[in-house]
TIGU-590788 format. One line per 8 residues: number of its first residue (from 0); for each residue x, y, z of N, C-alpha, C. Coordinates in pm, 1 decimal, padded with zeros to 6 digits. Each point is the difference from the previous one (the first is absolute). Layout:
BEGIN
NUM> X:Y:Z:X:Y:Z:X:Y:Z | ...
This chain:
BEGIN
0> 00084.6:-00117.8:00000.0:-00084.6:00117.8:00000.0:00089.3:00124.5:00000.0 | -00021.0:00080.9:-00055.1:00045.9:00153.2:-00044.6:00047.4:00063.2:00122.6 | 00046.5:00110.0:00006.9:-00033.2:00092.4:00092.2:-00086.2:00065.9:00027.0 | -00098.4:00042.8:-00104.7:-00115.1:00071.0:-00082.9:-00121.6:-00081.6:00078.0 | 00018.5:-00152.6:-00066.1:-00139.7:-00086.9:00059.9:-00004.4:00053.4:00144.2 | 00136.9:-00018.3:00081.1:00001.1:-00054.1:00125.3:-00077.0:00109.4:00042.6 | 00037.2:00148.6:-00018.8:-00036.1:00097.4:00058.7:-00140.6:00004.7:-00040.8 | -00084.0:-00051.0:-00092.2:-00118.8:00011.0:-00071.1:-00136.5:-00107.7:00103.2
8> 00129.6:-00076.2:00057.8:-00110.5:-00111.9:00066.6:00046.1:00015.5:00111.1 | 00085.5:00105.6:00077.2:00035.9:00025.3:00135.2:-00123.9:00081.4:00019.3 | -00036.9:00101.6:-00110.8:-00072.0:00086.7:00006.9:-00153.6:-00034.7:00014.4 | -00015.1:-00079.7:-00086.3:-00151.2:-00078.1:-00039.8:-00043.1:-00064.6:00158.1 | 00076.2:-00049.7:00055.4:00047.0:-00083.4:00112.2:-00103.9:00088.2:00132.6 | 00121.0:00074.9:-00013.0:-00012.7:00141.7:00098.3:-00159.5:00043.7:00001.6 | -00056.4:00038.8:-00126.1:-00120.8:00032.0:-00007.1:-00155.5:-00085.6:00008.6 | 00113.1:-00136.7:00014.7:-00084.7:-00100.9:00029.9:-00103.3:-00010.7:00177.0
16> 00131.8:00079.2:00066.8:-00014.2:00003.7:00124.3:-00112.3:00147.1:00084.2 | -00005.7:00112.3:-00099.7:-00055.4:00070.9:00026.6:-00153.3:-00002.4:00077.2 | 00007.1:00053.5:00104.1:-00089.2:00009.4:00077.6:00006.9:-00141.9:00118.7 | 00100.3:-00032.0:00003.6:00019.3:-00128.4:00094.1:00047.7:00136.3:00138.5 | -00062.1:-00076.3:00131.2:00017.0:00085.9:00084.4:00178.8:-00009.6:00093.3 | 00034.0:00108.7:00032.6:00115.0:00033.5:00101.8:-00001.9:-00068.7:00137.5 | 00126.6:-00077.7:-00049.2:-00013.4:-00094.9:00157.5:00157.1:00030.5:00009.0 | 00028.2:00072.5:00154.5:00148.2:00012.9:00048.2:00052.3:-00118.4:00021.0
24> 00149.4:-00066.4:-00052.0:00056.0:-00065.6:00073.6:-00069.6:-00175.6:-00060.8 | -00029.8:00059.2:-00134.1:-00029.6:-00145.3:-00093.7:00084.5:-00063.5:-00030.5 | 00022.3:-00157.7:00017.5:00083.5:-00057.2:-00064.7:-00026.0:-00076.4:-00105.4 | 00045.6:-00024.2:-00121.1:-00023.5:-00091.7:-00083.6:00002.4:-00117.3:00070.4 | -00061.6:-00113.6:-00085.1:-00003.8:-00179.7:00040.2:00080.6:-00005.1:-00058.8 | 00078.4:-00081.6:00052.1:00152.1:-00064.5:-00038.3:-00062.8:-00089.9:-00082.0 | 00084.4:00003.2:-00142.6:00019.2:-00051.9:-00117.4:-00120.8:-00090.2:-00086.3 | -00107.2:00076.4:00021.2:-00142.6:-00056.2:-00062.6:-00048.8:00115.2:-00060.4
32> 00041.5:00107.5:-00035.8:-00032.6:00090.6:-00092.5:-00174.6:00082.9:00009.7 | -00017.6:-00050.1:00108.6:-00196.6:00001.5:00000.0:00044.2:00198.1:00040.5 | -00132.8:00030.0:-00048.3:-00023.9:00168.7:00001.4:-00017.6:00013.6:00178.9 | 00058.6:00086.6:00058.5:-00053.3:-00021.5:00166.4:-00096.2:00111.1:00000.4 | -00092.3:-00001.9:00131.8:-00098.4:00087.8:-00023.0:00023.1:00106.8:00061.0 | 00083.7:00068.7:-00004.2:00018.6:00146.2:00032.1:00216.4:00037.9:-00025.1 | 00011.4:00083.3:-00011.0:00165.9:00046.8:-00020.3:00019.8:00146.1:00107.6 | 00077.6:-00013.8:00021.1:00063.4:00152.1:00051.7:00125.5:00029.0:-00122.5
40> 00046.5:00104.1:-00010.5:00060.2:00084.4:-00139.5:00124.2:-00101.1:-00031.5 | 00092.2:-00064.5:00100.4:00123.6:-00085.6:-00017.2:-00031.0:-00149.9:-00067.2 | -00127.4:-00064.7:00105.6:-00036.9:-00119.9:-00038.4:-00072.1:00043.7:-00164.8 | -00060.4:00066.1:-00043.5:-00087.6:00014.1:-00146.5:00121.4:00009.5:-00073.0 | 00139.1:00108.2:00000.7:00119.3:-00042.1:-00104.5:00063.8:-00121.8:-00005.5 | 00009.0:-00054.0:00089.7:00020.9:-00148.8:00033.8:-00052.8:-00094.3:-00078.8 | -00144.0:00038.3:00020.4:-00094.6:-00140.2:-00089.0:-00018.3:00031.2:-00126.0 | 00002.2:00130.2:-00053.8:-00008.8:00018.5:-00180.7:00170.9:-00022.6:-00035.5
48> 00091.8:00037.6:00084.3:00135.6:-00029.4:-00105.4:00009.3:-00156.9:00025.0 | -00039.7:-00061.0:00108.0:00022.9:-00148.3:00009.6:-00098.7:-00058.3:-00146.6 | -00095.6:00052.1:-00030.4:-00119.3:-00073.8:-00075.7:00088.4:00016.7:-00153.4 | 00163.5:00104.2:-00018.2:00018.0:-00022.0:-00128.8:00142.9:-00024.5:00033.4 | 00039.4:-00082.6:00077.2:00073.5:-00108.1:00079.4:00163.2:00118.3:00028.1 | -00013.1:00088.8:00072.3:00061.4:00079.8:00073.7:-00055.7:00008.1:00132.2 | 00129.5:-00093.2:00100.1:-00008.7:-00018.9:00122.1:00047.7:00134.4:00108.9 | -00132.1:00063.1:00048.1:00048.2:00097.9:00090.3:-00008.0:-00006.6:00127.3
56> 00149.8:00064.9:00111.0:-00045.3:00034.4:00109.2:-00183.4:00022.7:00069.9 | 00030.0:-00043.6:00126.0:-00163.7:00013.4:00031.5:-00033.6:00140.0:00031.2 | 00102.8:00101.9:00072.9:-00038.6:00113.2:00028.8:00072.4:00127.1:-00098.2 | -00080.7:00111.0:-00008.9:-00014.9:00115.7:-00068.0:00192.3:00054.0:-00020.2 | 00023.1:00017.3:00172.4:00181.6:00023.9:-00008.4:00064.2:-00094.2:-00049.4 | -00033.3:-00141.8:00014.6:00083.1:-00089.3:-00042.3:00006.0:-00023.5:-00131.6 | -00118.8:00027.3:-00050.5:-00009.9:00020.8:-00190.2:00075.1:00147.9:-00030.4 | -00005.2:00143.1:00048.4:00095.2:00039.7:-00037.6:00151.0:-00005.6:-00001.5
64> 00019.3:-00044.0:00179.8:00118.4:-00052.7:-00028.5:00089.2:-00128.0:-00062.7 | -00077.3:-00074.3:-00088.1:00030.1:-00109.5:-00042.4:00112.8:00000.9:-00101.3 | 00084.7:-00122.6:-00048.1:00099.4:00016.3:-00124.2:-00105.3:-00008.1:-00100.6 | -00102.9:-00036.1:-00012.5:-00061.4:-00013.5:-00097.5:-00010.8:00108.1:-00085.3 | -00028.6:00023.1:-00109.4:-00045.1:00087.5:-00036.7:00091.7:00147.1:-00012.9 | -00042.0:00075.1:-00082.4:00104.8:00117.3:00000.1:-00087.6:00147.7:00024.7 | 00068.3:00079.3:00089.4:-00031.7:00119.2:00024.1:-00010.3:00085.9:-00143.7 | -00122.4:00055.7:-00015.2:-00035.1:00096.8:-00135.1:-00025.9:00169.2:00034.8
72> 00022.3:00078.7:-00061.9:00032.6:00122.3:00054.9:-00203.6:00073.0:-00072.6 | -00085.7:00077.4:00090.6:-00137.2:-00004.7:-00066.9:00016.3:00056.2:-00139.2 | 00090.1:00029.3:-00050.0:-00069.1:00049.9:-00131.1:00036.9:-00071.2:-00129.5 | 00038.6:-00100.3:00095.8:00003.2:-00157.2:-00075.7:-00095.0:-00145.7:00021.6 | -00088.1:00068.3:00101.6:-00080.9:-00126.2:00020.5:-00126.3:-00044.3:-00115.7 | -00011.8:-00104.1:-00008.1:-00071.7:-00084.3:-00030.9:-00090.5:-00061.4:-00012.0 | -00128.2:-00107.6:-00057.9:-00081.8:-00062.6:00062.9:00085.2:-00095.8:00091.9 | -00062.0:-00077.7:00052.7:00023.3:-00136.2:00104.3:00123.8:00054.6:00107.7
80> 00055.7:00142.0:00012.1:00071.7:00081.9:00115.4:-00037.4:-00004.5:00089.1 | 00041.9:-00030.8:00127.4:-00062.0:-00002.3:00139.0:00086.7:00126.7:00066.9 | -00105.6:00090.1:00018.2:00022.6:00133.5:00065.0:-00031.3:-00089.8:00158.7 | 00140.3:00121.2:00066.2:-00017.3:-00021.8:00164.5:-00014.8:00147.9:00044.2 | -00062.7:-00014.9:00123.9:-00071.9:00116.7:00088.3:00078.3:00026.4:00095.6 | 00031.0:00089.0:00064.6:-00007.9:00037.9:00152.8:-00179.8:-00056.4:00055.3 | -00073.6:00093.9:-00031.3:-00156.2:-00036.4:00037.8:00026.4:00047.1:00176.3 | -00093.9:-00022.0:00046.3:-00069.9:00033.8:00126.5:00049.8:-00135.1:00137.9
88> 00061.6:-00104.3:-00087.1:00028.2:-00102.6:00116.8:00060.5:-00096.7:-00062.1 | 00066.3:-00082.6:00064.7:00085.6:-00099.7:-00045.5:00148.5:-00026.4:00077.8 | 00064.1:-00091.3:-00056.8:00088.2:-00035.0:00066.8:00135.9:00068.7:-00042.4 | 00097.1:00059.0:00050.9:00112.4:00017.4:00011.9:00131.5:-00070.2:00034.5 | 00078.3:-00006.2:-00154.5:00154.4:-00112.3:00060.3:00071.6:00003.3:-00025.9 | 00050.1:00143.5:-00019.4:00107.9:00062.2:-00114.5:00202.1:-00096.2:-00016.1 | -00020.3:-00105.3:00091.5:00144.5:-00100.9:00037.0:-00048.4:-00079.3:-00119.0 | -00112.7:-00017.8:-00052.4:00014.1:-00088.1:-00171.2:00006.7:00107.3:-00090.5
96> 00007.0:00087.7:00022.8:00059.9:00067.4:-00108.4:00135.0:00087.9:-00053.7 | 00056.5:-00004.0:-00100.3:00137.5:00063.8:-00004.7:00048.1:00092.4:00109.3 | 00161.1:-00016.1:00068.6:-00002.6:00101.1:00073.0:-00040.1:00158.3:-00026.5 | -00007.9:00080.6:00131.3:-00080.8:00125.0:-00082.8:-00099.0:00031.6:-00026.7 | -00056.7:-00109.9:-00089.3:-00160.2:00027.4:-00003.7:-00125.8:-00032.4:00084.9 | -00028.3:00142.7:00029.4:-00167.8:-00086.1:00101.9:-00089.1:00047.1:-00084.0 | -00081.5:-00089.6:-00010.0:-00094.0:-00056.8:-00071.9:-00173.9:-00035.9:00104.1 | -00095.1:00095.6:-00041.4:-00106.8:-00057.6:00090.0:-00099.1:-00047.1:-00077.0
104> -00022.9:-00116.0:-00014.9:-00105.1:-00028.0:-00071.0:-00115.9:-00061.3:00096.2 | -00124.9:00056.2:-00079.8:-00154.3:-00003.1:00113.2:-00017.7:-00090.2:-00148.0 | 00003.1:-00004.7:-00136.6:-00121.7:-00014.0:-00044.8:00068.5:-00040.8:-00175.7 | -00059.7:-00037.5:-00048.2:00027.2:-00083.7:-00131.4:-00106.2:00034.2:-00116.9 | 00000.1:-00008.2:-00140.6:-00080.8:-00004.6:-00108.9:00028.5:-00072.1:-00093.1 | -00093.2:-00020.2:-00066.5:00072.2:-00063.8:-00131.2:00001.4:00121.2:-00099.0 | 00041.1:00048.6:-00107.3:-00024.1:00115.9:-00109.7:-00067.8:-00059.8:-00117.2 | -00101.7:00014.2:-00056.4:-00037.7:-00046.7:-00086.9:-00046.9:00076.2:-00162.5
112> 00102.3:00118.8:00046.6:-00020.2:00097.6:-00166.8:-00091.4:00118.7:00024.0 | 00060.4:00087.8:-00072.9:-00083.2:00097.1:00018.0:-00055.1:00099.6:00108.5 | 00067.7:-00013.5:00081.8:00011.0:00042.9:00131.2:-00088.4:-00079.2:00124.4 | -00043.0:-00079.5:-00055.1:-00079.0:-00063.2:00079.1:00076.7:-00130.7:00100.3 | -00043.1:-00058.1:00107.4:00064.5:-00090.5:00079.6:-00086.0:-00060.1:00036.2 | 00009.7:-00111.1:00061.8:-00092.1:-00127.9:00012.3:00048.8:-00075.2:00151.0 | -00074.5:00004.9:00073.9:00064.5:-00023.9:00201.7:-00110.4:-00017.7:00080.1 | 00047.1:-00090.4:00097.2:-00067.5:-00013.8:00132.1:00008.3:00081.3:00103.7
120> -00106.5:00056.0:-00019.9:-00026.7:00171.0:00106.1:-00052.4:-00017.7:00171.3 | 00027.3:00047.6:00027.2:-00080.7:00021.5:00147.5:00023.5:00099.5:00059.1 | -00054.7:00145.5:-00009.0:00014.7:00107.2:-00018.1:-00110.9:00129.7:-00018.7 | -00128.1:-00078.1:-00057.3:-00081.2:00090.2:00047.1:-00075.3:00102.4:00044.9 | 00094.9:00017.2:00098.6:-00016.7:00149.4:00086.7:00056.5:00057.6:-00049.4 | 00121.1:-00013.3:-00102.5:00079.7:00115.3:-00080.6:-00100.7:00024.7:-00123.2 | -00029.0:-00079.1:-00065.2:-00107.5:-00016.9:-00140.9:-00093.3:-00131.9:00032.8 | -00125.8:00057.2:-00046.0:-00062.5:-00170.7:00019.2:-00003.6:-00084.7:-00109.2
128> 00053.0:00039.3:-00100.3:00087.7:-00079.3:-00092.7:00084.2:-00088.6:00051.9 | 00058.5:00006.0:00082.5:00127.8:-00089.7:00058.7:-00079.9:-00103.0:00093.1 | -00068.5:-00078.5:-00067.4:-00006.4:-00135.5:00091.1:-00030.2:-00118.3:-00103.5 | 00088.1:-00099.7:00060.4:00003.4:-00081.3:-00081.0:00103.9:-00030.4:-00129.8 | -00021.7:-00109.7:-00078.7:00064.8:00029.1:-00131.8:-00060.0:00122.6:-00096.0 | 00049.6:00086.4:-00024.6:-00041.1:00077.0:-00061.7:00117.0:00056.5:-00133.0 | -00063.7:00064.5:-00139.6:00047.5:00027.3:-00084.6:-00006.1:00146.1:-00032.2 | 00090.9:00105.5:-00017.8:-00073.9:00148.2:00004.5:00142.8:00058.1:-00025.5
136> 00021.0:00185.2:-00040.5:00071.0:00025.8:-00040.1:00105.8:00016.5:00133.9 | 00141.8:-00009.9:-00014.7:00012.5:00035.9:00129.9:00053.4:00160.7:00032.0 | -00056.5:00093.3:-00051.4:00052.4:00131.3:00075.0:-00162.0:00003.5:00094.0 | -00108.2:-00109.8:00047.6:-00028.4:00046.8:00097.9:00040.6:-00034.5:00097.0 | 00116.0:-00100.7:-00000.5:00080.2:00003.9:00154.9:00045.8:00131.8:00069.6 | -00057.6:-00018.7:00130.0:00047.5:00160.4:00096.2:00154.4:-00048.5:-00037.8 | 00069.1:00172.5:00003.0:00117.3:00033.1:-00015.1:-00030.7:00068.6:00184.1 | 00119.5:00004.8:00080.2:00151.8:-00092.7:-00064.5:-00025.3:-00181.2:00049.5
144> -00065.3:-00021.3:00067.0:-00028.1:-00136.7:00047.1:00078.3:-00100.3:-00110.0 | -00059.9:00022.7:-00123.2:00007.8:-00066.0:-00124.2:00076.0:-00000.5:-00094.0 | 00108.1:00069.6:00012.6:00106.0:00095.9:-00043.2:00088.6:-00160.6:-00071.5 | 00043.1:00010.1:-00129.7:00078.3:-00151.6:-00012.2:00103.8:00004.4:00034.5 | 00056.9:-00103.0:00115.7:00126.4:-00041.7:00039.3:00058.2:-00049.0:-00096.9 | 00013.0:-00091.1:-00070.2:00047.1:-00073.3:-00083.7:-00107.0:-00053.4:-00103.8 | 00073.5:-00053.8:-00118.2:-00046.4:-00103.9:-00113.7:00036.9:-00128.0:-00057.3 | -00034.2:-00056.4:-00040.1:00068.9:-00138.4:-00008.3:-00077.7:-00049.0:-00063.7
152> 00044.7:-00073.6:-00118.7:00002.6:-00105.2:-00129.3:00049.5:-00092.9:00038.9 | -00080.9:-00139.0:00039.6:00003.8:-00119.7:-00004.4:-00036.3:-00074.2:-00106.3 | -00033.0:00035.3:-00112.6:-00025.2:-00072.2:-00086.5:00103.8:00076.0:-00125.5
């Protein structure tokens, strides 16, 4: 499969999931591929890059800080790009990442063209757009909460 397909059925994938509800602290089922019934933003990149057989870290920092994949600068991003957040909460662990750099990541997306992004929200009270899997442009993420830390091309 292409690079093209992959990103075409990462995407298809992704939108498959829309409107599945926000569950913190989801884990995929080990190695039976079944859809689980709810994602939080780390576990949902997890289960669409696993579904086009790219194995990811389970959490949001650990997918940015991963070897996987290569850091992209935004005015080079992409479809199938997984934008990372600061966001409003999350975990902090800046010792996996290069010396020097701290790095806070709350929060994860997938990019899917056009300015639009595709993620497991729980958020709400900022927009009530933000719950759930949801698909939408993203300049309505509150700034600075949402501000992109990093980018990264895994595919």
């Amino acid at each position: 499969m292409s690079r093209e397909e992959k990103i075409k059925k990462l995407i298809e994938i992704a939108q498959s999931c829309l409107g599945m509800p926000y569950k913190y602290g989801a884990y995929l089922k080990e190695n039976n591929g079944e859809k689980p019934a709810g994602f939080d933003c780390s576990s949902f990149v997890q289960y669409i890059f696993k579904q086009v057989g790219v194995d990811m870290p389970r959490s949001s920092i650990e997918q940015a800080a991963s070897l996987l994949g290569i850091e992209v600068s935004p005015d080079k991003i992409e479809p199938g790009d997984v934008l990372f957040f600061e966001s409003t909460q999350g975990h902090y662990w800046h010792a996996i990442f290069p010396p020097g750099k701290k790095v806070y990541i709350g929060h994860n997306v997938i990019y899917v063209g056009n300015g639009n992004i595709i993620h497991a929200a729980d958020n709400a009270v900022l927009n009530p757009i933000l719950q759930g899997v949801v698909e939408h442009n993203m300049n309505i993420l509150p700034k600075p909460a949402y501000d992109i830390v990093i980018i990264k091309r895994f595919i």
